[in-house]
Every structure is written in structure tokens, then in C-alpha cells.
Backbone of each chain as ProteinMPNN parsed JSONL, in Angstrom:
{"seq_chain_A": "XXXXXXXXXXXXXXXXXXXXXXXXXXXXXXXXXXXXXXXXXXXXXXXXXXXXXXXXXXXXXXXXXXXXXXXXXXXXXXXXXXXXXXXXXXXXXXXXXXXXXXXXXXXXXXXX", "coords_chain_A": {"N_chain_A": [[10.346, 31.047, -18.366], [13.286, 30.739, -18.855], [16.329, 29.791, -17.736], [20.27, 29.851, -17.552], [20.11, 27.692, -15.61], [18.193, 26.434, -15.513], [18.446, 25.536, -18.468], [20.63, 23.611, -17.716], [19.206, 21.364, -16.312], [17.475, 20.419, -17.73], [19.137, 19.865, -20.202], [20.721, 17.766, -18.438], [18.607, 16.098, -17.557], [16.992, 15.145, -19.788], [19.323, 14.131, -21.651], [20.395, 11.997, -19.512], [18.866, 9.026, -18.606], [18.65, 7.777, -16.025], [18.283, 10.107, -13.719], [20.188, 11.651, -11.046], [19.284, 13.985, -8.522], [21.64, 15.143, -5.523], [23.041, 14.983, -2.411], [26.415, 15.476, -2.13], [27.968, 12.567, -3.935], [27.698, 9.419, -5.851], [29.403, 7.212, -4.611], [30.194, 8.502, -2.592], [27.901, 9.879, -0.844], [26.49, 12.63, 0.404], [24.214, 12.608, 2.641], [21.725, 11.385, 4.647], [19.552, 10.746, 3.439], [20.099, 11.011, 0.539], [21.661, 8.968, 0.617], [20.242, 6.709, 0.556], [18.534, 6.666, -1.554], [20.53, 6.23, -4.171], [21.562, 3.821, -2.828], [19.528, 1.947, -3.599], [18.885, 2.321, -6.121], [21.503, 1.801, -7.482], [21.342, -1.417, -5.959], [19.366, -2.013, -7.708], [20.501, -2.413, -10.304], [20.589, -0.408, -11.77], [21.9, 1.682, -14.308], [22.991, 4.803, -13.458], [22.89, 8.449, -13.18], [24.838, 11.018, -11.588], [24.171, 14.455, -9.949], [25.861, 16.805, -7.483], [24.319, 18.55, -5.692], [25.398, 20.504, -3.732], [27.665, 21.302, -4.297], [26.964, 23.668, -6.023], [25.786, 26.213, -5.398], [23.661, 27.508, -6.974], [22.427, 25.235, -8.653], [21.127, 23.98, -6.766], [19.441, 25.171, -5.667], [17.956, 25.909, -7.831], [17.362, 23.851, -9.026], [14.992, 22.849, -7.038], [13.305, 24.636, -7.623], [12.365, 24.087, -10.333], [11.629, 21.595, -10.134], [9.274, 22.058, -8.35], [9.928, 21.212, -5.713], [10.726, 21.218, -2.58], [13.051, 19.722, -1.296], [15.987, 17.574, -1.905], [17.338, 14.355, -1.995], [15.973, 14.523, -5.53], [14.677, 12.576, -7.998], [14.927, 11.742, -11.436], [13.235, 10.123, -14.373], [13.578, 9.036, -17.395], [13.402, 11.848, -17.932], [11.037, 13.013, -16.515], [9.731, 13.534, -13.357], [10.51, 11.851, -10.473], [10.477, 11.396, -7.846], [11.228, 12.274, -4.002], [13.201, 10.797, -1.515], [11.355, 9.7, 0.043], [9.158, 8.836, -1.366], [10.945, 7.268, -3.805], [11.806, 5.272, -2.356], [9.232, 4.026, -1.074], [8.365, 3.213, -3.226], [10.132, 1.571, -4.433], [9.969, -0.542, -2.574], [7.342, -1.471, -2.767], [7.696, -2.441, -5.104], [6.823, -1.157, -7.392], [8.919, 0.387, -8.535], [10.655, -0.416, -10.127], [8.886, -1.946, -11.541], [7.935, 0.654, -13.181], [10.988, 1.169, -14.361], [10.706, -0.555, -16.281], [9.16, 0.152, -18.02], [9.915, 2.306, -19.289], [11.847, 1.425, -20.398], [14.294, 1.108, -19.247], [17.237, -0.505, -19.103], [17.819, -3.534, -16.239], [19.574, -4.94, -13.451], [17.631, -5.962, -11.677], [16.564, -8.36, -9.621], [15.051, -8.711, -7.379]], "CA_chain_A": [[11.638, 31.69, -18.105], [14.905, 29.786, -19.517], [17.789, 30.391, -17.189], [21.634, 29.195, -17.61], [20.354, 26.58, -14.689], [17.039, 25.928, -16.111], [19.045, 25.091, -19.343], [21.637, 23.034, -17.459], [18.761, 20.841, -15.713], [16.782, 20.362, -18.773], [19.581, 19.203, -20.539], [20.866, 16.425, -17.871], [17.67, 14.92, -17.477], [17.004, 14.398, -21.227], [20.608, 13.391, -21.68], [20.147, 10.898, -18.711], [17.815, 8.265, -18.579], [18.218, 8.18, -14.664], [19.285, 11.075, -13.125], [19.909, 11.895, -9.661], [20.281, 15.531, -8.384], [21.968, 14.46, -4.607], [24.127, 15.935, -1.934], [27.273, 14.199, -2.708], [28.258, 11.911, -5.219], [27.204, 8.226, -5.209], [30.587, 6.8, -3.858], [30.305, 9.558, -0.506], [26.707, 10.399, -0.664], [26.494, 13.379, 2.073], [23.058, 13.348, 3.292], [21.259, 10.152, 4.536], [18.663, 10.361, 2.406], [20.656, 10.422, -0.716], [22.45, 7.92, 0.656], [19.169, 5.695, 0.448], [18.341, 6.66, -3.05], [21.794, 5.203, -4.393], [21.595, 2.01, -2.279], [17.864, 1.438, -3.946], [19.352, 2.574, -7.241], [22.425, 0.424, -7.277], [20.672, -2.557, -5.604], [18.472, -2.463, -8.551], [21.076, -2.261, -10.741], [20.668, 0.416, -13.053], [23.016, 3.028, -14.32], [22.421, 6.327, -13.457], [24.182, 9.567, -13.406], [24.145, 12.341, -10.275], [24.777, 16.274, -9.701], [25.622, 17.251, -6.362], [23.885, 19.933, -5.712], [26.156, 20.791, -2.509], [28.595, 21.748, -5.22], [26.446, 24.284, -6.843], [24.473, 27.158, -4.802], [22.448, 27.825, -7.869], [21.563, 24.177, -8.861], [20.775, 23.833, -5.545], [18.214, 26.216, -5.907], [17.287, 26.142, -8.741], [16.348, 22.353, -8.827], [13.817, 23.009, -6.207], [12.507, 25.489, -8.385], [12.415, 23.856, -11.593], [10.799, 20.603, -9.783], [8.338, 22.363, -7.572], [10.09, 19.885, -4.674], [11.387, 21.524, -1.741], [13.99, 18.929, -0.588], [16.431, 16.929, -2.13], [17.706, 14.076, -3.143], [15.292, 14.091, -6.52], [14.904, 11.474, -9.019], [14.381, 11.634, -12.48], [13.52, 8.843, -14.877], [13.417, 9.353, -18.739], [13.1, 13.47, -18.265], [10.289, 12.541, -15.414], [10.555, 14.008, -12.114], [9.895, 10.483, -10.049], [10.044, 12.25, -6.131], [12.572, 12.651, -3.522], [13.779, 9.811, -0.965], [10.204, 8.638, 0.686], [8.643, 8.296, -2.969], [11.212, 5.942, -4.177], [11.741, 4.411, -1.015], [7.872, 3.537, -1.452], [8.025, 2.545, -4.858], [11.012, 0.257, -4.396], [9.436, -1.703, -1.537], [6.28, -1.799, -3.673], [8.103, -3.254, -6.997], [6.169, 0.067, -8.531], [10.532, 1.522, -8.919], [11.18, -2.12, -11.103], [7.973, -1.215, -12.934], [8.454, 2.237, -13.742], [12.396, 1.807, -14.613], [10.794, -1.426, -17.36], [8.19, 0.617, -18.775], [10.279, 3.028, -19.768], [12.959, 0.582, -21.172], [15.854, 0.83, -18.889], [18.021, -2.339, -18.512], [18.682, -3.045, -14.85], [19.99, -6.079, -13.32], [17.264, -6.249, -10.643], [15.621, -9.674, -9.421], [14.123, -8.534, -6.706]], "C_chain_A": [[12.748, 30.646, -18.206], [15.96, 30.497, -19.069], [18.895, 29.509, -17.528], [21.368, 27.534, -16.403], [19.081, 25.8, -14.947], [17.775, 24.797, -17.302], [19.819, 23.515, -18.882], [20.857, 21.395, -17.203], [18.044, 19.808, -16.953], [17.439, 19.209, -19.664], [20.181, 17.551, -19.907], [19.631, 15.423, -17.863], [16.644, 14.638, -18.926], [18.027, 13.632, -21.347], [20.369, 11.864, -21.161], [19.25, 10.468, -18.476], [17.345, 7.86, -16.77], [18.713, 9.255, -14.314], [19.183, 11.73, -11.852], [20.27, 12.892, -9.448], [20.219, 15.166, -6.525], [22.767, 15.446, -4.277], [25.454, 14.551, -1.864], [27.703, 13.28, -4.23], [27.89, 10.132, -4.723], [28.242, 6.832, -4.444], [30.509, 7.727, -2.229], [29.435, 10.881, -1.003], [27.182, 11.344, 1.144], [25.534, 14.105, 2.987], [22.819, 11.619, 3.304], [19.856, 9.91, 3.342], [18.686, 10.134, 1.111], [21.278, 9.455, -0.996], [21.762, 6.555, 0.428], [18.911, 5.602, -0.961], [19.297, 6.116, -3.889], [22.09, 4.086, -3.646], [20.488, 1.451, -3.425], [18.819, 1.715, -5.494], [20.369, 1.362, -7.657], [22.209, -1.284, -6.446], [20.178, -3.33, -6.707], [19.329, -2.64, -10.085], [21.469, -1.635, -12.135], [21.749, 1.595, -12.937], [22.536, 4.368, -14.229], [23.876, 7.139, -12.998], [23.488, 10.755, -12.193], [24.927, 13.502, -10.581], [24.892, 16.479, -8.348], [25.324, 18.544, -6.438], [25.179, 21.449, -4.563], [27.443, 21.328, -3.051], [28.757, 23.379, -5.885], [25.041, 25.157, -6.18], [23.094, 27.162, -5.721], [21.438, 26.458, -8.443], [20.993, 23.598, -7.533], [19.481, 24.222, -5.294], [17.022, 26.334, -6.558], [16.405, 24.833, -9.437], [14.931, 22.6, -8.304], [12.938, 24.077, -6.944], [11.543, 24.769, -9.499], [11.168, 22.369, -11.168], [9.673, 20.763, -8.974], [8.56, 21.683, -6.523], [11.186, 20.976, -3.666], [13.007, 20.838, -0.895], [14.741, 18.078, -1.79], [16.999, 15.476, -1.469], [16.013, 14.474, -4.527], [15.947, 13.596, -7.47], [14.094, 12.002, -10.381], [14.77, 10.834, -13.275], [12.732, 9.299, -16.091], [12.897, 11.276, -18.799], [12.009, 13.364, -16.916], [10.111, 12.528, -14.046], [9.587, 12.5, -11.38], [9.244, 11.114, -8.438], [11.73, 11.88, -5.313], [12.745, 10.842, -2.58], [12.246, 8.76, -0.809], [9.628, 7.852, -0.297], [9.517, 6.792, -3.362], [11.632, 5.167, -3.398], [10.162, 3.575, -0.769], [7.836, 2.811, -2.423], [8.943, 1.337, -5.411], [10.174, -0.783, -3.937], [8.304, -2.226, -2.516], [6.362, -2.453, -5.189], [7.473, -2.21, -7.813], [7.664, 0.918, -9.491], [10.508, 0.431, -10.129], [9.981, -1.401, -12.408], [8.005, -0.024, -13.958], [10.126, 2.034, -14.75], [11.962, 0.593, -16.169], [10.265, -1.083, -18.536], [8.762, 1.62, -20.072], [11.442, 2.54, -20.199], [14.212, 0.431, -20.64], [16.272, -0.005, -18.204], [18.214, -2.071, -17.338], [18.479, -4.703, -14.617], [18.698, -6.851, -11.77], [16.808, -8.12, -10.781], [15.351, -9.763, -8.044], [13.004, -8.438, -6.92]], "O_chain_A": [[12.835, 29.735, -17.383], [16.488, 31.47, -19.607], [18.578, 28.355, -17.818], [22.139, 26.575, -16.362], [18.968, 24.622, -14.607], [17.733, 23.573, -17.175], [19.645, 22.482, -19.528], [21.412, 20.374, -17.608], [18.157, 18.582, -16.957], [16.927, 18.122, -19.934], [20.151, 16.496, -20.541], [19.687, 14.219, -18.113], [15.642, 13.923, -18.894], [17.852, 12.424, -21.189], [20.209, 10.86, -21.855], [18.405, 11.247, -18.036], [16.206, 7.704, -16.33], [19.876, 9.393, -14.693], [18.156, 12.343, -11.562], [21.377, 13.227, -9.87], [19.115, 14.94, -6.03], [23.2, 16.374, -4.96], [25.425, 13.337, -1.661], [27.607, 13.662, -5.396], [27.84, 9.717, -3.565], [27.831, 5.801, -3.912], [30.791, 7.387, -1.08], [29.717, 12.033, -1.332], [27.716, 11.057, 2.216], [25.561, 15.146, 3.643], [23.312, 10.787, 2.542], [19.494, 8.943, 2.673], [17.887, 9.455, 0.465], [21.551, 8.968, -2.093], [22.366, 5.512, 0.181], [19.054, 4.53, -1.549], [18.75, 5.247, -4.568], [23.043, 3.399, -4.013], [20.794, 0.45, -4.073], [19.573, 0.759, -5.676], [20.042, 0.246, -8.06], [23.087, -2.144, -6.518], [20.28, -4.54, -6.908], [18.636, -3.039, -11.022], [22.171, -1.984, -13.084], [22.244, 2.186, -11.978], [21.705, 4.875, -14.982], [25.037, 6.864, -12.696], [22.347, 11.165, -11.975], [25.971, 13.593, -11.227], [23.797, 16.313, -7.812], [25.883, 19.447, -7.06], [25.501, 22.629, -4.703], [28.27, 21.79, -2.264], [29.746, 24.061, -6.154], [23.838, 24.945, -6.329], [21.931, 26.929, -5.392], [20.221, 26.487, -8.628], [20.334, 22.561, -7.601], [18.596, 23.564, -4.747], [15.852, 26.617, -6.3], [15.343, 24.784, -10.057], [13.914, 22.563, -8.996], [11.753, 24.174, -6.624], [10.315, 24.846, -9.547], [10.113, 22.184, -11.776], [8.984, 19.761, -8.781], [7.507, 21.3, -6.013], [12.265, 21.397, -4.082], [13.774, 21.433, -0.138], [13.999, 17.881, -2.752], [17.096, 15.534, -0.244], [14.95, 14.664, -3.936], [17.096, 13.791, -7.866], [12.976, 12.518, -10.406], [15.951, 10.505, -13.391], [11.606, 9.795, -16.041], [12.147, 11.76, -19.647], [12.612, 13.951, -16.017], [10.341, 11.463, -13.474], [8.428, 12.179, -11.644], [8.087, 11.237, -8.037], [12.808, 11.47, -5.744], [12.36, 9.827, -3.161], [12.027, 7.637, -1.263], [9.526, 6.625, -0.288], [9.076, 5.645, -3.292], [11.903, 4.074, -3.894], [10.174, 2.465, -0.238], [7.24, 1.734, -2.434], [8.749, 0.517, -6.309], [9.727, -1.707, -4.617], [8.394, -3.353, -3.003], [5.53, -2.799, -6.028], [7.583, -2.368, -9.029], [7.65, 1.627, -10.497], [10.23, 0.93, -11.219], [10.083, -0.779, -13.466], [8.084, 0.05, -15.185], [10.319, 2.74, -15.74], [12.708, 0.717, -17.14], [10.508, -1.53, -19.657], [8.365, 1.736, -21.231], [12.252, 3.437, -20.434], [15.129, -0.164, -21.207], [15.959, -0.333, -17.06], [18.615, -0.974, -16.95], [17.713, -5.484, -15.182], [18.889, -7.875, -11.114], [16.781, -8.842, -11.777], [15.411, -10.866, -7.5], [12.213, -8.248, -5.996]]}, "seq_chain_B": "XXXXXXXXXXXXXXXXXXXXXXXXXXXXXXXXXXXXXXXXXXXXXXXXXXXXXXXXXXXXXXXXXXXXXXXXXXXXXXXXXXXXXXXXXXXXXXXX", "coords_chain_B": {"N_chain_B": [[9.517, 32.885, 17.838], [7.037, 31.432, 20.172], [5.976, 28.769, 19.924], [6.603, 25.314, 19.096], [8.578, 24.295, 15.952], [7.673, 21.934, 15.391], [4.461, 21.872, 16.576], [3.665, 24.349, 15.089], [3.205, 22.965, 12.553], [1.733, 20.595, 12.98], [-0.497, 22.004, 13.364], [-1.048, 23.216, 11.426], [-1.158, 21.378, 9.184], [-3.34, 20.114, 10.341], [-5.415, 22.249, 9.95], [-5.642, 22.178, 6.897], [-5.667, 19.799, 5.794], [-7.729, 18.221, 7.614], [-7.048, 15.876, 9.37], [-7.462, 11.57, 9.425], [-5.544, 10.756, 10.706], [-2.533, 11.514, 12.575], [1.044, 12.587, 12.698], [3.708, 14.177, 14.098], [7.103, 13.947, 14.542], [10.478, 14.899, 15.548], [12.96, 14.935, 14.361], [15.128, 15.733, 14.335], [17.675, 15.961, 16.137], [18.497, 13.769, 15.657], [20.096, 14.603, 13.434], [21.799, 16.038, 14.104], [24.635, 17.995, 13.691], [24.838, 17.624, 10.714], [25.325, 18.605, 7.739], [23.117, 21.803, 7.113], [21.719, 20.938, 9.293], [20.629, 23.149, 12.252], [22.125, 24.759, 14.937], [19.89, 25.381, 17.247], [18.493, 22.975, 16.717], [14.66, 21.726, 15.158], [14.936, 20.978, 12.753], [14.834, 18.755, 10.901], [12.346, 16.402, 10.388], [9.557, 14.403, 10.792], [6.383, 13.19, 8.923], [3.318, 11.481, 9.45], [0.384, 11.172, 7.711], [-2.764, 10.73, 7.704], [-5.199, 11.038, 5.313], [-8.908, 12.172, 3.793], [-7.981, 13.734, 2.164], [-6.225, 12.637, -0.116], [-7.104, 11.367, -1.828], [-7.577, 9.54, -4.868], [-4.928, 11.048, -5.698], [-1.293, 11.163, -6.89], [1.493, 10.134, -5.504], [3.466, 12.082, -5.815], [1.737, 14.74, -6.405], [0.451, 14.365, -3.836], [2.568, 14.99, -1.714], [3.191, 17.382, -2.689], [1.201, 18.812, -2.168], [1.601, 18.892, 0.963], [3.957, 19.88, 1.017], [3.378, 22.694, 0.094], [1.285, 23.719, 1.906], [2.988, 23.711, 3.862], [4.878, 25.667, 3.211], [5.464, 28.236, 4.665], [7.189, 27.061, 6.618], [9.176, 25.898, 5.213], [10.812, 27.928, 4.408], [11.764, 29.349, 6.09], [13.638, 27.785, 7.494], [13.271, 24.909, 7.812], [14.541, 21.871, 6.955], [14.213, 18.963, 6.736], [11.416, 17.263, 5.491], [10.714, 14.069, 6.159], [7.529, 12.254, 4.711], [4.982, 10.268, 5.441], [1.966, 9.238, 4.092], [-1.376, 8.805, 3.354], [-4.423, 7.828, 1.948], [-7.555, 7.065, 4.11], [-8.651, 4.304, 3.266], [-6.367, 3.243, 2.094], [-4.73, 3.357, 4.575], [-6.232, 1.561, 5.884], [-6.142, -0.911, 4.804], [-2.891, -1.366, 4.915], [-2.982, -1.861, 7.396], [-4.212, -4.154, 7.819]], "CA_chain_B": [[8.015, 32.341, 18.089], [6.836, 30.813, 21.079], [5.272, 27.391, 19.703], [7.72, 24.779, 18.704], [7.813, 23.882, 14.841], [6.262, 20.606, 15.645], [3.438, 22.02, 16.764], [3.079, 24.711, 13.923], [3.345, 22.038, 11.45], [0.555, 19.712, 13.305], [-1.636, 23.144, 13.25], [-1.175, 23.915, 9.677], [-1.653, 20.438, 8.731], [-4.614, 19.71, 10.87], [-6.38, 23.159, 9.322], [-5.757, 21.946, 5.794], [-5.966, 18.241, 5.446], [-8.386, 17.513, 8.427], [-6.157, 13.978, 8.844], [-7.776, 11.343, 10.295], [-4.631, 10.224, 11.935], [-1.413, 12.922, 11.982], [2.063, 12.201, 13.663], [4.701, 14.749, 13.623], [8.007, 13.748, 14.684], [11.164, 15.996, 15.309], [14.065, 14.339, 13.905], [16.324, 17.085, 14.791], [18.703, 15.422, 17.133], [19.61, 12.639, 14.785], [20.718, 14.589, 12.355], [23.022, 17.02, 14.835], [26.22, 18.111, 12.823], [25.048, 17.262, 9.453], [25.333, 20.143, 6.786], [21.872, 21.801, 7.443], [20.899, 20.946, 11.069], [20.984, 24.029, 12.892], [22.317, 24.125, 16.664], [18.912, 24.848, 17.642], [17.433, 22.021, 15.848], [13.749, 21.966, 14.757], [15.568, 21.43, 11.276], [14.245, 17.505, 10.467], [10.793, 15.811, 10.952], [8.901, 13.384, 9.83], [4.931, 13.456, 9.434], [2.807, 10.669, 9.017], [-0.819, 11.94, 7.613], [-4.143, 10.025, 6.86], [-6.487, 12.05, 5.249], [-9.123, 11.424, 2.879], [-8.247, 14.694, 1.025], [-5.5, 12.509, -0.711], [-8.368, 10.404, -2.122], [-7.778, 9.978, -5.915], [-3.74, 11.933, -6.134], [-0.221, 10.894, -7.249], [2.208, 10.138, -4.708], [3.967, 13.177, -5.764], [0.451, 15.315, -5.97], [-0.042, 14.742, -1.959], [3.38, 15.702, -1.074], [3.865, 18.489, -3.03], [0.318, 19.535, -1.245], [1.285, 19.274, 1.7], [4.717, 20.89, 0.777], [3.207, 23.714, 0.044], [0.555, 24.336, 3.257], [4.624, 24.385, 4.954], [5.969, 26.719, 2.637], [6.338, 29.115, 5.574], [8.298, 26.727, 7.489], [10.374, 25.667, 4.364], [11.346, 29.495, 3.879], [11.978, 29.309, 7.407], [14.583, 26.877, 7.946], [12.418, 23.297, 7.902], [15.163, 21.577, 5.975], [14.029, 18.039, 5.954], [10.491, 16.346, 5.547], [10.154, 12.815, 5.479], [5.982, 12.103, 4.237], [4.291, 8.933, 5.025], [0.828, 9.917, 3.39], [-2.071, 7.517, 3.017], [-5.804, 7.942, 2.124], [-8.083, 6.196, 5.274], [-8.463, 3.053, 2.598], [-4.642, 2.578, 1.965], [-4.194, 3.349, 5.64], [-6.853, 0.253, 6.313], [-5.372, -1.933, 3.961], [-1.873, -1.466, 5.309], [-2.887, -2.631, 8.598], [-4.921, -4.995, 7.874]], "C_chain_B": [[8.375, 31.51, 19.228], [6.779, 29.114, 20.905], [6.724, 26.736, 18.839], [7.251, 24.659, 16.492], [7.002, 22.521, 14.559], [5.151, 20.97, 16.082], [2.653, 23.202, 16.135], [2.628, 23.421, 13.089], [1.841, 21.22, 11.685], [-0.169, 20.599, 12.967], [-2.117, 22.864, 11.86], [-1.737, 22.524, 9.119], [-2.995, 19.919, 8.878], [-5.666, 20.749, 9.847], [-6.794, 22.637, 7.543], [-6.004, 20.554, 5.417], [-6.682, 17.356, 6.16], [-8.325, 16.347, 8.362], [-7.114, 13.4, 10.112], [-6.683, 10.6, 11.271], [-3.53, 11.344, 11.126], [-0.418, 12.465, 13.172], [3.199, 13.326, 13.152], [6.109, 14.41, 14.389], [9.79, 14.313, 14.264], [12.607, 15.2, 15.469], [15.339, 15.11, 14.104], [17.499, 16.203, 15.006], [19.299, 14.538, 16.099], [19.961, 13.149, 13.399], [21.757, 15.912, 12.667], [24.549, 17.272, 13.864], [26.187, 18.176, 11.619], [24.519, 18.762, 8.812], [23.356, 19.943, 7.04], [20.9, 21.783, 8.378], [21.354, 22.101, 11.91], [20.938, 23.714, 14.276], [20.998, 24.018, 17.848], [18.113, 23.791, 17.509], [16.34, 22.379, 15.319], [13.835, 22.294, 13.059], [14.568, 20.295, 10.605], [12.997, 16.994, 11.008], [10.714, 14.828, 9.994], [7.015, 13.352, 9.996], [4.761, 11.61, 8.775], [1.398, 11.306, 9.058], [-1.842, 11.052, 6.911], [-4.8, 10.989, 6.879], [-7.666, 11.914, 3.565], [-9.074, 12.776, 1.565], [-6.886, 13.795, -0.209], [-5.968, 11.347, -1.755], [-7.622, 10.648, -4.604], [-5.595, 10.583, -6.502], [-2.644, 11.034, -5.891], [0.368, 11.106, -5.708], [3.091, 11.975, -4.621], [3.127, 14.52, -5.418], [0.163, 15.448, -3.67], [1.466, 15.3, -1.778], [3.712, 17.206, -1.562], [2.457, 19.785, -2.144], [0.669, 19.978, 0.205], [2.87, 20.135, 1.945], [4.469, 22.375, 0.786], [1.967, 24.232, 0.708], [2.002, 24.228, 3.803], [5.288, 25.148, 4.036], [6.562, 27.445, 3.555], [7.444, 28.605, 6.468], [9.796, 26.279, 6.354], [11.633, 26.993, 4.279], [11.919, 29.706, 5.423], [13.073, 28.289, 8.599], [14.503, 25.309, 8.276], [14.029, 23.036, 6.479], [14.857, 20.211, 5.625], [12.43, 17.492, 6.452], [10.136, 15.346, 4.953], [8.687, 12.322, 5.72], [5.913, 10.733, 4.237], [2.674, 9.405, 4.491], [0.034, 9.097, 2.372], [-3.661, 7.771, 2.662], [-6.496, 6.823, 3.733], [-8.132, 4.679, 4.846], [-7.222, 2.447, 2.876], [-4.6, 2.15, 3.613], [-4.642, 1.474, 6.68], [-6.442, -0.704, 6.03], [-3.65, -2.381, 4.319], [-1.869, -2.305, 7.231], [-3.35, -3.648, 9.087], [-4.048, -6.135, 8.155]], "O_chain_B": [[9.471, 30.983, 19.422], [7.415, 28.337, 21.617], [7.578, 27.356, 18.205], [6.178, 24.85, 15.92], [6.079, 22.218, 13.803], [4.45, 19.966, 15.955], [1.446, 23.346, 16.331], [1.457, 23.056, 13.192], [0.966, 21.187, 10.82], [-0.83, 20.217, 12.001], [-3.171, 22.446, 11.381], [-2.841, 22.586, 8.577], [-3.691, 19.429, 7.988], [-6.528, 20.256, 9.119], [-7.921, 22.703, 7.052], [-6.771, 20.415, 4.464], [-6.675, 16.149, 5.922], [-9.056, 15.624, 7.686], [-7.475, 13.964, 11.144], [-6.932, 10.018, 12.327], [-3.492, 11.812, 9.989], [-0.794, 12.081, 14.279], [3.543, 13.365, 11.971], [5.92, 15.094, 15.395], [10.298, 14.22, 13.146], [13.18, 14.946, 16.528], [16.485, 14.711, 13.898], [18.195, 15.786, 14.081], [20.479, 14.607, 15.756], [20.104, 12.428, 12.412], [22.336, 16.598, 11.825], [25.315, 16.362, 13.549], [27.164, 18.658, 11.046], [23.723, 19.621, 9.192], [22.607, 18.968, 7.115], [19.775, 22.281, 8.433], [22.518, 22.041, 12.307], [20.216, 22.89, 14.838], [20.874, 23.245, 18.798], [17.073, 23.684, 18.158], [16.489, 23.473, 14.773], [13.304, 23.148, 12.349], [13.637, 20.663, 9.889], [12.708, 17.252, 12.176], [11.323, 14.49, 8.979], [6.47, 13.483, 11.092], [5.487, 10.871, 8.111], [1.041, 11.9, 10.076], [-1.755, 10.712, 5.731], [-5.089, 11.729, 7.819], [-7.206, 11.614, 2.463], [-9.73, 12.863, 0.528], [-6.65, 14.464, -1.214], [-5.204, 10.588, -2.351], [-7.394, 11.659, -5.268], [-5.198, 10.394, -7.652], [-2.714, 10.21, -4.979], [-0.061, 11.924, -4.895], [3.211, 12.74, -3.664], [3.473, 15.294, -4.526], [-0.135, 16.252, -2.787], [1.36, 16.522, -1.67], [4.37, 18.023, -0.918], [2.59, 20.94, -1.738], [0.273, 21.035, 0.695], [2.993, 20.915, 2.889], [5.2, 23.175, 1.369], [1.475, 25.218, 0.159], [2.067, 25.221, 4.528], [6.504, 25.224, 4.212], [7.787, 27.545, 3.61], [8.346, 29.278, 6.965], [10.997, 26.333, 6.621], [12.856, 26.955, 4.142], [12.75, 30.612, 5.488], [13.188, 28.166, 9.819], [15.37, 24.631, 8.827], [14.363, 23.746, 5.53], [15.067, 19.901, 4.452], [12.218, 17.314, 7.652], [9.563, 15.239, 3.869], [8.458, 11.949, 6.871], [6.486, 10.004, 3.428], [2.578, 10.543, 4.949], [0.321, 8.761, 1.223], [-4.156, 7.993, 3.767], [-5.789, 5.952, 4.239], [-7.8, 3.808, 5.65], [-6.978, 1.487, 3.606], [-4.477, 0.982, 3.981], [-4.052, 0.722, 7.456], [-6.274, -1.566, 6.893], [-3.207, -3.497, 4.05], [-1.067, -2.966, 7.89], [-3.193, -4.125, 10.21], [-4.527, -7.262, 8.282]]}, "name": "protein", "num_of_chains": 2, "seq": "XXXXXXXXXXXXXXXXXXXXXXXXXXXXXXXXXXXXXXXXXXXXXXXXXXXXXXXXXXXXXXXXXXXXXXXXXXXXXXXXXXXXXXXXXXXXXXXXXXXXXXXXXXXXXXXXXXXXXXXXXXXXXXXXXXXXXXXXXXXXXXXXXXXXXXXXXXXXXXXXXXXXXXXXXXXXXXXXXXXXXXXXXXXXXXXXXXXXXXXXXXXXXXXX"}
């Protein structure tokens, strides 16, 4: 089933090589847990691009649909649903986020 | 309902993932005011779950499992769960 928000989702996270769907924006994140995922993000110093969902009843929605993930923030890396806060909060600490973001070719300024 | 959702949640979890260690923790309070926390609370948690059914599965794989043994509380106003979620190995290895 291909909806107008299916479509919308589809397209950002091809488009974008990271892409964060967040409450907020990454200047005045408005959930703590998204607020973690853009520290870890920007720490590491890659570019990525967000949607607030908190914007958008239906992408709101329809995320959680589309990702089988009940909660937001979610991450996606090269089209790739990664997981929501704990995931890459795990995968940072673990140098597995560094790995993942090299594998798949995207420059980032980390040296951690 | 009578029973709090911390102590659905332990239920449901216990029935399905017979953990050998399970912590549920009701984050409510510290997240008072914020879009999403209702005035009753029983909005935020946090579990921590050893179990060796996670033997073998993707980080994402266990949570989305145990996402969905709480569907009813998701549909139900659970708005945030933060998952620590370890096989008995990992769990050994981490404390070692």
C-alpha cells in the first residue's frame, strides 16, 4: 500500500543519507530523547537532515507504521532503518554508530 | 484497571520472554509537562530484560519483539520505552 506519506518517507530517506524523523528540529529538539540522537549525531560529525514529526499528525503516524517502531526519534542511514534513541545510544558507545556510518561511506568528522 | 502499568508490563514480559533478570521502571514523573506525559502518568518507563530468547537477534529484532508483546499498552497510552536488552552471555560479559 503506497500512501501520500508512505511516498513522502520513502523519498527522504533515499534522498538522505542520514535521516532523522524527531520531535523538533535539531537546533530545539523537543523530546529528550531526540535531543540525545542529535548530540550523538553532531558529536560525530556527520550531516544529517530531520522531519519533525510534531509538525505532522500523519508523519507522525505514519512513520511508526512504515518502520514497524512504535516510538520516536528514528534513525535512518543510507534508506536503513538504524533504531530509535537506546539503539544508537548503544551503538555510539560501542563505536558500532562510527562503523556503520564508514561502511556505508558517509564522511564524518568523528575521532572518537 | 486496577494493576498499575508497571506491573502489566512486568506480567506480559515475564509470560513471553521468561527473563532471567527484568526491571521495569516508571519514568513518569520525570517527564511531567512534556508533550505526551499524561497528568496521571504511567506514560514513560524503562525496562531492562535478560533473556535468553534474544539469543542469536538484531538489536532492532529484540526490541521490536518486545514492542510488540506491549502493543496493548502502546495503543493504550505507553508513550515512551527505553530497552536495555541483553542475552544471559552479553549480560555476563557486561559485568564481568
Amino acid at each position: 500500500m503506497t500512501t501520500p506519506v508512505v511516498e513522502r518517507i520513502q523519498a527522504e530517506i533515499s534522498e538522505h543519507p542520514v535521516m532523522l524523523y524527531m520531535k523538533g528540529n535539531a537546533m530545539f529538539p523537543q523530546c529528550g530523547f531526540s535531543a540525545r540522537v542529535v548530540q550523538i549525531l553532531t558529536h560525530l560529525g556527520v550531516p544529517f537532515h530531520t522531519a519533525n514529526v510534531l509538525e505532522d499528525a500523519g508523519l507522525r503516524d505514519g512513520i511508526k507504521q512504515f518502520s514497524n517502531w512504535p516510538t520516536i526519534p528514528q534513525l535512518y542511514v543510507k534508506g536503513e532503518f538504524v533504531g530509535g534513541c537506546d539503539i544508537v545510544t548503544e551503538m555510539f558507545q560501542s563505536g558500532e554508530l562510527t562503523t556503520l556510518l564508514e561502511e556505508k561511506g558517509i564522511a564524518h568528522e568523528a575521532t572518537a | 484497571m486496577n494493576t498499575s502499568r508497571a506491573a502489566r508490563i512486568e506480567a506480559v514480559l515475564t509470560e513471553h520472554f521468561a527473563p532471567v533478570t527484568l526491571a521495569v521502571a516508571d519514568d513518569s514523573a520525570r517527564h511531567a509537562g512534556h508533550a505526551g506525559a499524561a497528568p496521571g502518568g504511567q506514560t514513560h518507563y524503562s525496562v531492562t530484560l535478560v533473556s535468553a530468547a534474544f539469543a542469536g537477534q538484531s538489536r532492532v529484532a529484540r526490541a521490536r519483539a518486545v514492542h510488540a508483546a506491549l502493543a496493548a499498552e502502546f495503543a493504550d497510552g505507553l508513550h515512551a520505552l527505553a530497552l536495555t536488552l541483553h542475552t544471559p552471555q552479553e549480560a555476563a560479559a557486561l559485568s564481568g
